[in-house]
N, C-alpha and C positions, 0 to 999 in steps of 0.2 A: 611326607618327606621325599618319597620317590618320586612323587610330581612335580615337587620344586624343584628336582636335580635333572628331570628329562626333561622340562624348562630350560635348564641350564644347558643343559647339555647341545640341546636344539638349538638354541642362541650362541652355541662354540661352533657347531659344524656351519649351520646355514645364515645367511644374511640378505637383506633386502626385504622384499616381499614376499620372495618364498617365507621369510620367517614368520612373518607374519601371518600368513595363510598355513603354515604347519599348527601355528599355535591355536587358528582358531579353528583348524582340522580337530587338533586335542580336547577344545571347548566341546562341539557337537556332540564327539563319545561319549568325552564325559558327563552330558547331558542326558544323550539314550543311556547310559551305565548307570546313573542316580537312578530312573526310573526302572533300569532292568534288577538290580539287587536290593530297590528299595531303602534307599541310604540318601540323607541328603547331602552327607560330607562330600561325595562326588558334583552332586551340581551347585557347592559353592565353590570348587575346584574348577567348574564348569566357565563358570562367571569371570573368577580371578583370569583363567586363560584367554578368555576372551576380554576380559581388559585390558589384558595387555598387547592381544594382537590389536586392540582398536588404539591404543596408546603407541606401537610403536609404526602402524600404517600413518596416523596424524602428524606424529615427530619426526619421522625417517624415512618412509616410501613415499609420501603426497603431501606435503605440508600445505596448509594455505594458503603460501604465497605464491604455491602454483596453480591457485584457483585466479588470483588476482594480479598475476603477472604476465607479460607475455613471452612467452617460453616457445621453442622451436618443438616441443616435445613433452606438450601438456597432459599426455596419461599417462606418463611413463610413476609408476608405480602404483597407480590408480585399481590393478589386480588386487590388491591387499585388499582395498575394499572392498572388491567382491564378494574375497573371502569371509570375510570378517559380518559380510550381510547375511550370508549364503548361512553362517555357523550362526548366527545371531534368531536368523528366523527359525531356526530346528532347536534353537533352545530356548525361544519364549513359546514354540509349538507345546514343547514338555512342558513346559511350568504346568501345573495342578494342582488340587486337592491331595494332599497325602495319607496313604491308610494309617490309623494307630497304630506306631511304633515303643518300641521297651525302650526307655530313657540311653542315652551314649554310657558308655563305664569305659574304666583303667582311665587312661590318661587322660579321653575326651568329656570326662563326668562332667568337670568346670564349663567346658562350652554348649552343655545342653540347653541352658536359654537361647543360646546363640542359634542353636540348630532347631529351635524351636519357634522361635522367632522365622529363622525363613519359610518354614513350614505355615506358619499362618500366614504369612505374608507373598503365598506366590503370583496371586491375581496383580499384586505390586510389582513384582519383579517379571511377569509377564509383559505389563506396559511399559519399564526402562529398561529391559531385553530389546522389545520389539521397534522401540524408536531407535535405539542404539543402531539395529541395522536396519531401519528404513533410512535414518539417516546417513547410513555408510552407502547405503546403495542409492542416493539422492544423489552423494559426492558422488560414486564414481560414474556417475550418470552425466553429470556435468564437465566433470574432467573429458567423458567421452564426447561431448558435444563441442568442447575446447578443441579438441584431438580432431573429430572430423571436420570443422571449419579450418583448420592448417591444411586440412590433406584435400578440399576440395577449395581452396583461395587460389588466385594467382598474384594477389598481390603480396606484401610484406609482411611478416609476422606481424606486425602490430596491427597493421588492419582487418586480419583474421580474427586476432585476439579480439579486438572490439566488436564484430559481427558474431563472434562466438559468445561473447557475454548477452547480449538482445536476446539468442534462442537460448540461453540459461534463465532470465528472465522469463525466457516463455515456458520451461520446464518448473521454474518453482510456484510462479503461480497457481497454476492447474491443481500443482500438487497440496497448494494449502487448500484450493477450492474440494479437492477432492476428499481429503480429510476435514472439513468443516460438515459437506456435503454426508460421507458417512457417520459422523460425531451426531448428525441431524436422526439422521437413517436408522439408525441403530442405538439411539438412546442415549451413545455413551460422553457425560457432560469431558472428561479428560481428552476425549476426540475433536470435537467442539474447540472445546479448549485451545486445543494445540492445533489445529487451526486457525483459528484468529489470531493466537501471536504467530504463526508464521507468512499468514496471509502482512503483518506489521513487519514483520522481519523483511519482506521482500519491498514493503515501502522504503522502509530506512534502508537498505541496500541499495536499491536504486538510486532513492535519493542523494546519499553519500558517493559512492560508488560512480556510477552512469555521470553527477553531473559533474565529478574532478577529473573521472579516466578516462570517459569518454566522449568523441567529438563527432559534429555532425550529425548525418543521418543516422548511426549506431544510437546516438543519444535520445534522438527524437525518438526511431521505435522500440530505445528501450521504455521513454517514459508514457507511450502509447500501449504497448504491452503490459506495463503496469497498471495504469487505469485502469484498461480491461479487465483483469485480475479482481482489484478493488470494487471494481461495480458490481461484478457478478458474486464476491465475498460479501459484500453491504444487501445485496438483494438477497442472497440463498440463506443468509442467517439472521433478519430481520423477520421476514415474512414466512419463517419458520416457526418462531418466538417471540416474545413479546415480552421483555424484562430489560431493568434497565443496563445490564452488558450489554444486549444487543444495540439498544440505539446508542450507547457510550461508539461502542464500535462501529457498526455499521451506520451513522449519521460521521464519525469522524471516516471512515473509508469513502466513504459517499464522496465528501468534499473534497481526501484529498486524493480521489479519481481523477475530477473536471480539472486538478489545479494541474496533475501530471496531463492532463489531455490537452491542455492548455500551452502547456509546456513545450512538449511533442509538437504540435500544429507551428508552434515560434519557431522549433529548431529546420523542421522539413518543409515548411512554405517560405519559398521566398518573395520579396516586394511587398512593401507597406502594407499597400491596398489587397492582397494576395491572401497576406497573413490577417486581416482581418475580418477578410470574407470568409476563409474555414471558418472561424471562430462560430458564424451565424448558427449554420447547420450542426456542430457539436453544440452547442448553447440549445439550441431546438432538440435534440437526440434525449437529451438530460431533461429539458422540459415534459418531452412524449413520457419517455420512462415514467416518472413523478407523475403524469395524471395518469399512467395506466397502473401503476399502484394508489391509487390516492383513494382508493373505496377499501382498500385491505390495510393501509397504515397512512395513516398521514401526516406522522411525525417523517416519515423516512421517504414520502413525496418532497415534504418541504423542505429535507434537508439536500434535494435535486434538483429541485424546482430554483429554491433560494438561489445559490451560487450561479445558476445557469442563466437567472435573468442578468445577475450582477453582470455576469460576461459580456451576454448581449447588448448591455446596455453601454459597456464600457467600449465594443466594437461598434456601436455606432457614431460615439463620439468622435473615433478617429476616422469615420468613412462618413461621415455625413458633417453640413455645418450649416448654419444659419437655418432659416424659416425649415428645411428639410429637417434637421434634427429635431427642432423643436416638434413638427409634424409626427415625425415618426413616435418620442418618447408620448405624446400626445395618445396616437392613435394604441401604443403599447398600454397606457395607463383604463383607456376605454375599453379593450380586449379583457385589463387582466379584471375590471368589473363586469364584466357578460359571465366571464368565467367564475368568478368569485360567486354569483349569483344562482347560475346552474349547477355547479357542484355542493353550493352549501359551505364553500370552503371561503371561511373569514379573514386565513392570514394573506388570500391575495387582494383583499383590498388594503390591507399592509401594503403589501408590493406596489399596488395600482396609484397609493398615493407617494407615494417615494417617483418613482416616475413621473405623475404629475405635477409634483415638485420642482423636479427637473427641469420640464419644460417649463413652467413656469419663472422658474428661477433664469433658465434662460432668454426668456422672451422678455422676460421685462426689467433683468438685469443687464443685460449683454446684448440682444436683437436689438430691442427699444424702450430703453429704460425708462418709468413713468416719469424719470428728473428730467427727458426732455421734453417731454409733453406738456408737464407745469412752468417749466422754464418759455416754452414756447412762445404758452399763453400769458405770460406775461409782457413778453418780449413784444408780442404783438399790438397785445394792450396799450404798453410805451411808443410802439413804430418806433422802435430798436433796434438794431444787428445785435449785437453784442450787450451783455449786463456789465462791461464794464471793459477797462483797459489794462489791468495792472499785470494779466501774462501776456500782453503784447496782442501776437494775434490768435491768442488762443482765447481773447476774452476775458472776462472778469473770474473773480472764485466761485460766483454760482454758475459760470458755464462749465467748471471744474469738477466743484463739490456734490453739483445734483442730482446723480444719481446714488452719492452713498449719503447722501439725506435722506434719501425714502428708502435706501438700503437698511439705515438704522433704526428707521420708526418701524418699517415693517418688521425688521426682526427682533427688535421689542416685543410687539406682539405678537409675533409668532411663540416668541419663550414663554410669554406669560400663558398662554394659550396651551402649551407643553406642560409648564410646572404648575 
């Protein structure tokens, strides 16, 4: 009862963030106090106080939309969470193993499950301690990156505010890779864990986020920053383990790395031909990677490989035309059979005939279709111009229809040949 009234009481004298930070001053004590008199009613007392300094930092000192607005004065209340990190890690510090205690009496009899309960459960309340303020200290880490991009712009708040989201970007990623990377390190699958959903969380962030609020080049290297993030999360937790989370995960980071990197190169290259030239050498970066894993996984080569060819093949459609295209998809489809062959790896001659399809479909649907070559010889045969007059001077219906005549016979048997 005395805690709930110097609660109160604290909440009548002081406001703002101090309050916040008094309260989770009171969590800490009563954190070290559980353990110094051996009581655990103190560090659920501990906990409540610190809920509240982290409930009233979120609602009142920093709310979220000071993460995602732009504000002339984006840390302004950002101290609570310091506090509230600072009291958070000295009280998942405590959490431990509790010595055998005489059961609660007088009026606490009824809640000794309850006190018993946290006692076996402190290794649990160590981990939603310790996230509580890692994540408070995440935010105000970002609020402060918000905050020095204002005090070091010369242009407009809102163009701070967009250059300040990219280096937030570059702070959450690291930060899931880092907690995936110790989750790996150290055994623990909850670390792991919560790394991969937030290494997700900073996808859908981005992606939500970066491509409504943000414009230009902020955009591009926020969704180049993210790639980054993703690739090096899809490599460090695949090639760690080998179950199916990981390629759930890291084959779906994998892809949608190349599609943000894709993305990024659209927003920051300018002119056709420009933007489709980047595309080669990230298209190539994705490919190296994949064969420089492809002896330790080759599920998670191919989910690097796959997409990266797609790219490429899609940038040369737009930078190359005629007898060149077909050439190049050509010479692509021969490469990816040298390579299929020296590695052992079967699903590139997948790939090599998807390409040579390509070209193929090219060359004799569109370069020079086999309808005019039969058409030709016939024409010839006759000493004819033309099979006929009825579209003028465009010729008869077989100067029309002949190349989706052999368009249909052949893909006839191409299906039958499929199914």
């Amino acid at each position: 009862m005395s805690l709930a009234l110097i609660a109160v009481a604290l909440a009548d004298v002081l406001s703002g963030p101090t309050l916040a930070i008094a309260w989770a001053a009171e969590a800490a004590v009563l954190a070290w106090l559980a353990r110094a008199v051996g009581d655990v009613r103190y560090q659920l007392a501990s906990i409540g106080y610190l809920g509240a300094a982290l409930i009233h930092a979120l609602f009142f000192d920093a709310p979220l939309d000071q993460l995602y607005s732009a504000t002339a004065r984006p840390t302004s209340g950002a101290v609570a969470f310091v506090g509230t990190a600072v009291a958070a890690g000295v009280a998942a510090w405590l959490c431990g193993p509790w010595p055998e205690t005489a059961p609660a009496g007088g009026a606490f009899a009824p809640l000794e499950s309850v006190f018993a309960a946290v006692r076996r459960g402190q290794e649990r309340w160590r981990v939603a301690i310790g996230w509580a303020g890692s994540l408070s200290a995440l935010y105000a880490a970002s609020l402060g990156l918000l905050g020095l991009a204002q005090w070091i712009a010369s242009g407009s708040v809102e163009d701070a505010f967009q250059w300040g989201h990219v280096s937030v970007t570059g702070l959450w990623g690291p930060a899931g890779i880092a907690v995936l990377a110790a989750g790996h390190r150290l055994r623990r699958s909850e670390l792991r864990t919560s790394g991969l959903v937030w290494l997700a969380a900073v996808l859908v962030d981005t992606l939500y986020f970066a491509t409504n609020e943000l414009d230009g080049d902020p955009r591009g290297y926020a969704y180049i920053v993210c790639a980054a993030a993703l690739l090096v999360g899809a490599l460090l937790d695949r090639l760690s383990v080998k179950d199916d989370v990981s390629l759930l995960f890291s084959g779906g980071l994998a892809v949608a790395s190349i599609g943000f990197g894709v993305a990024g190169l659209h927003q920051l290259v300018g002119g056709h031909t420009a933007e489709y030239l980047a595309l080669l050498p990230l298209a190539a970066l994705y490919c190296v990677i994949g064969a420089l894993v492809l002896g330790r996984d080759r599920d998670l080569s191919t989910f690097l490989w796959a997409p990266a060819l797609a790219v490429a093949g899609a940038a040369s459609w737009q930078l190359l035309d005629g007898t060149w295209l077909v050439l190049a998809w050509s010479a692509a489809a021969a490469g990816l059979v040298v390579l299929g062959h020296w590695t052992g790896e079967k699903r590139l001659y997948a790939a090599s005939v998807s390409f040579l399809t390509l070209a193929v479909g090219r060359a004799f649907f569109y370069e020079a279709p086999l309808g005019d070559l039969f058409e030709s010889f016939i024409k010839r045969d006759l000493g004819v111009k033309d099979a006929g007059r009825l579209f003028g001077e465009h010729g008869g219906v077989l100067d029309r229809l002949d190349a989706a005549f052999f368009t249909v016979v052949i893909g006839y048997y191409v299906a039958r040949a499929l199914l």
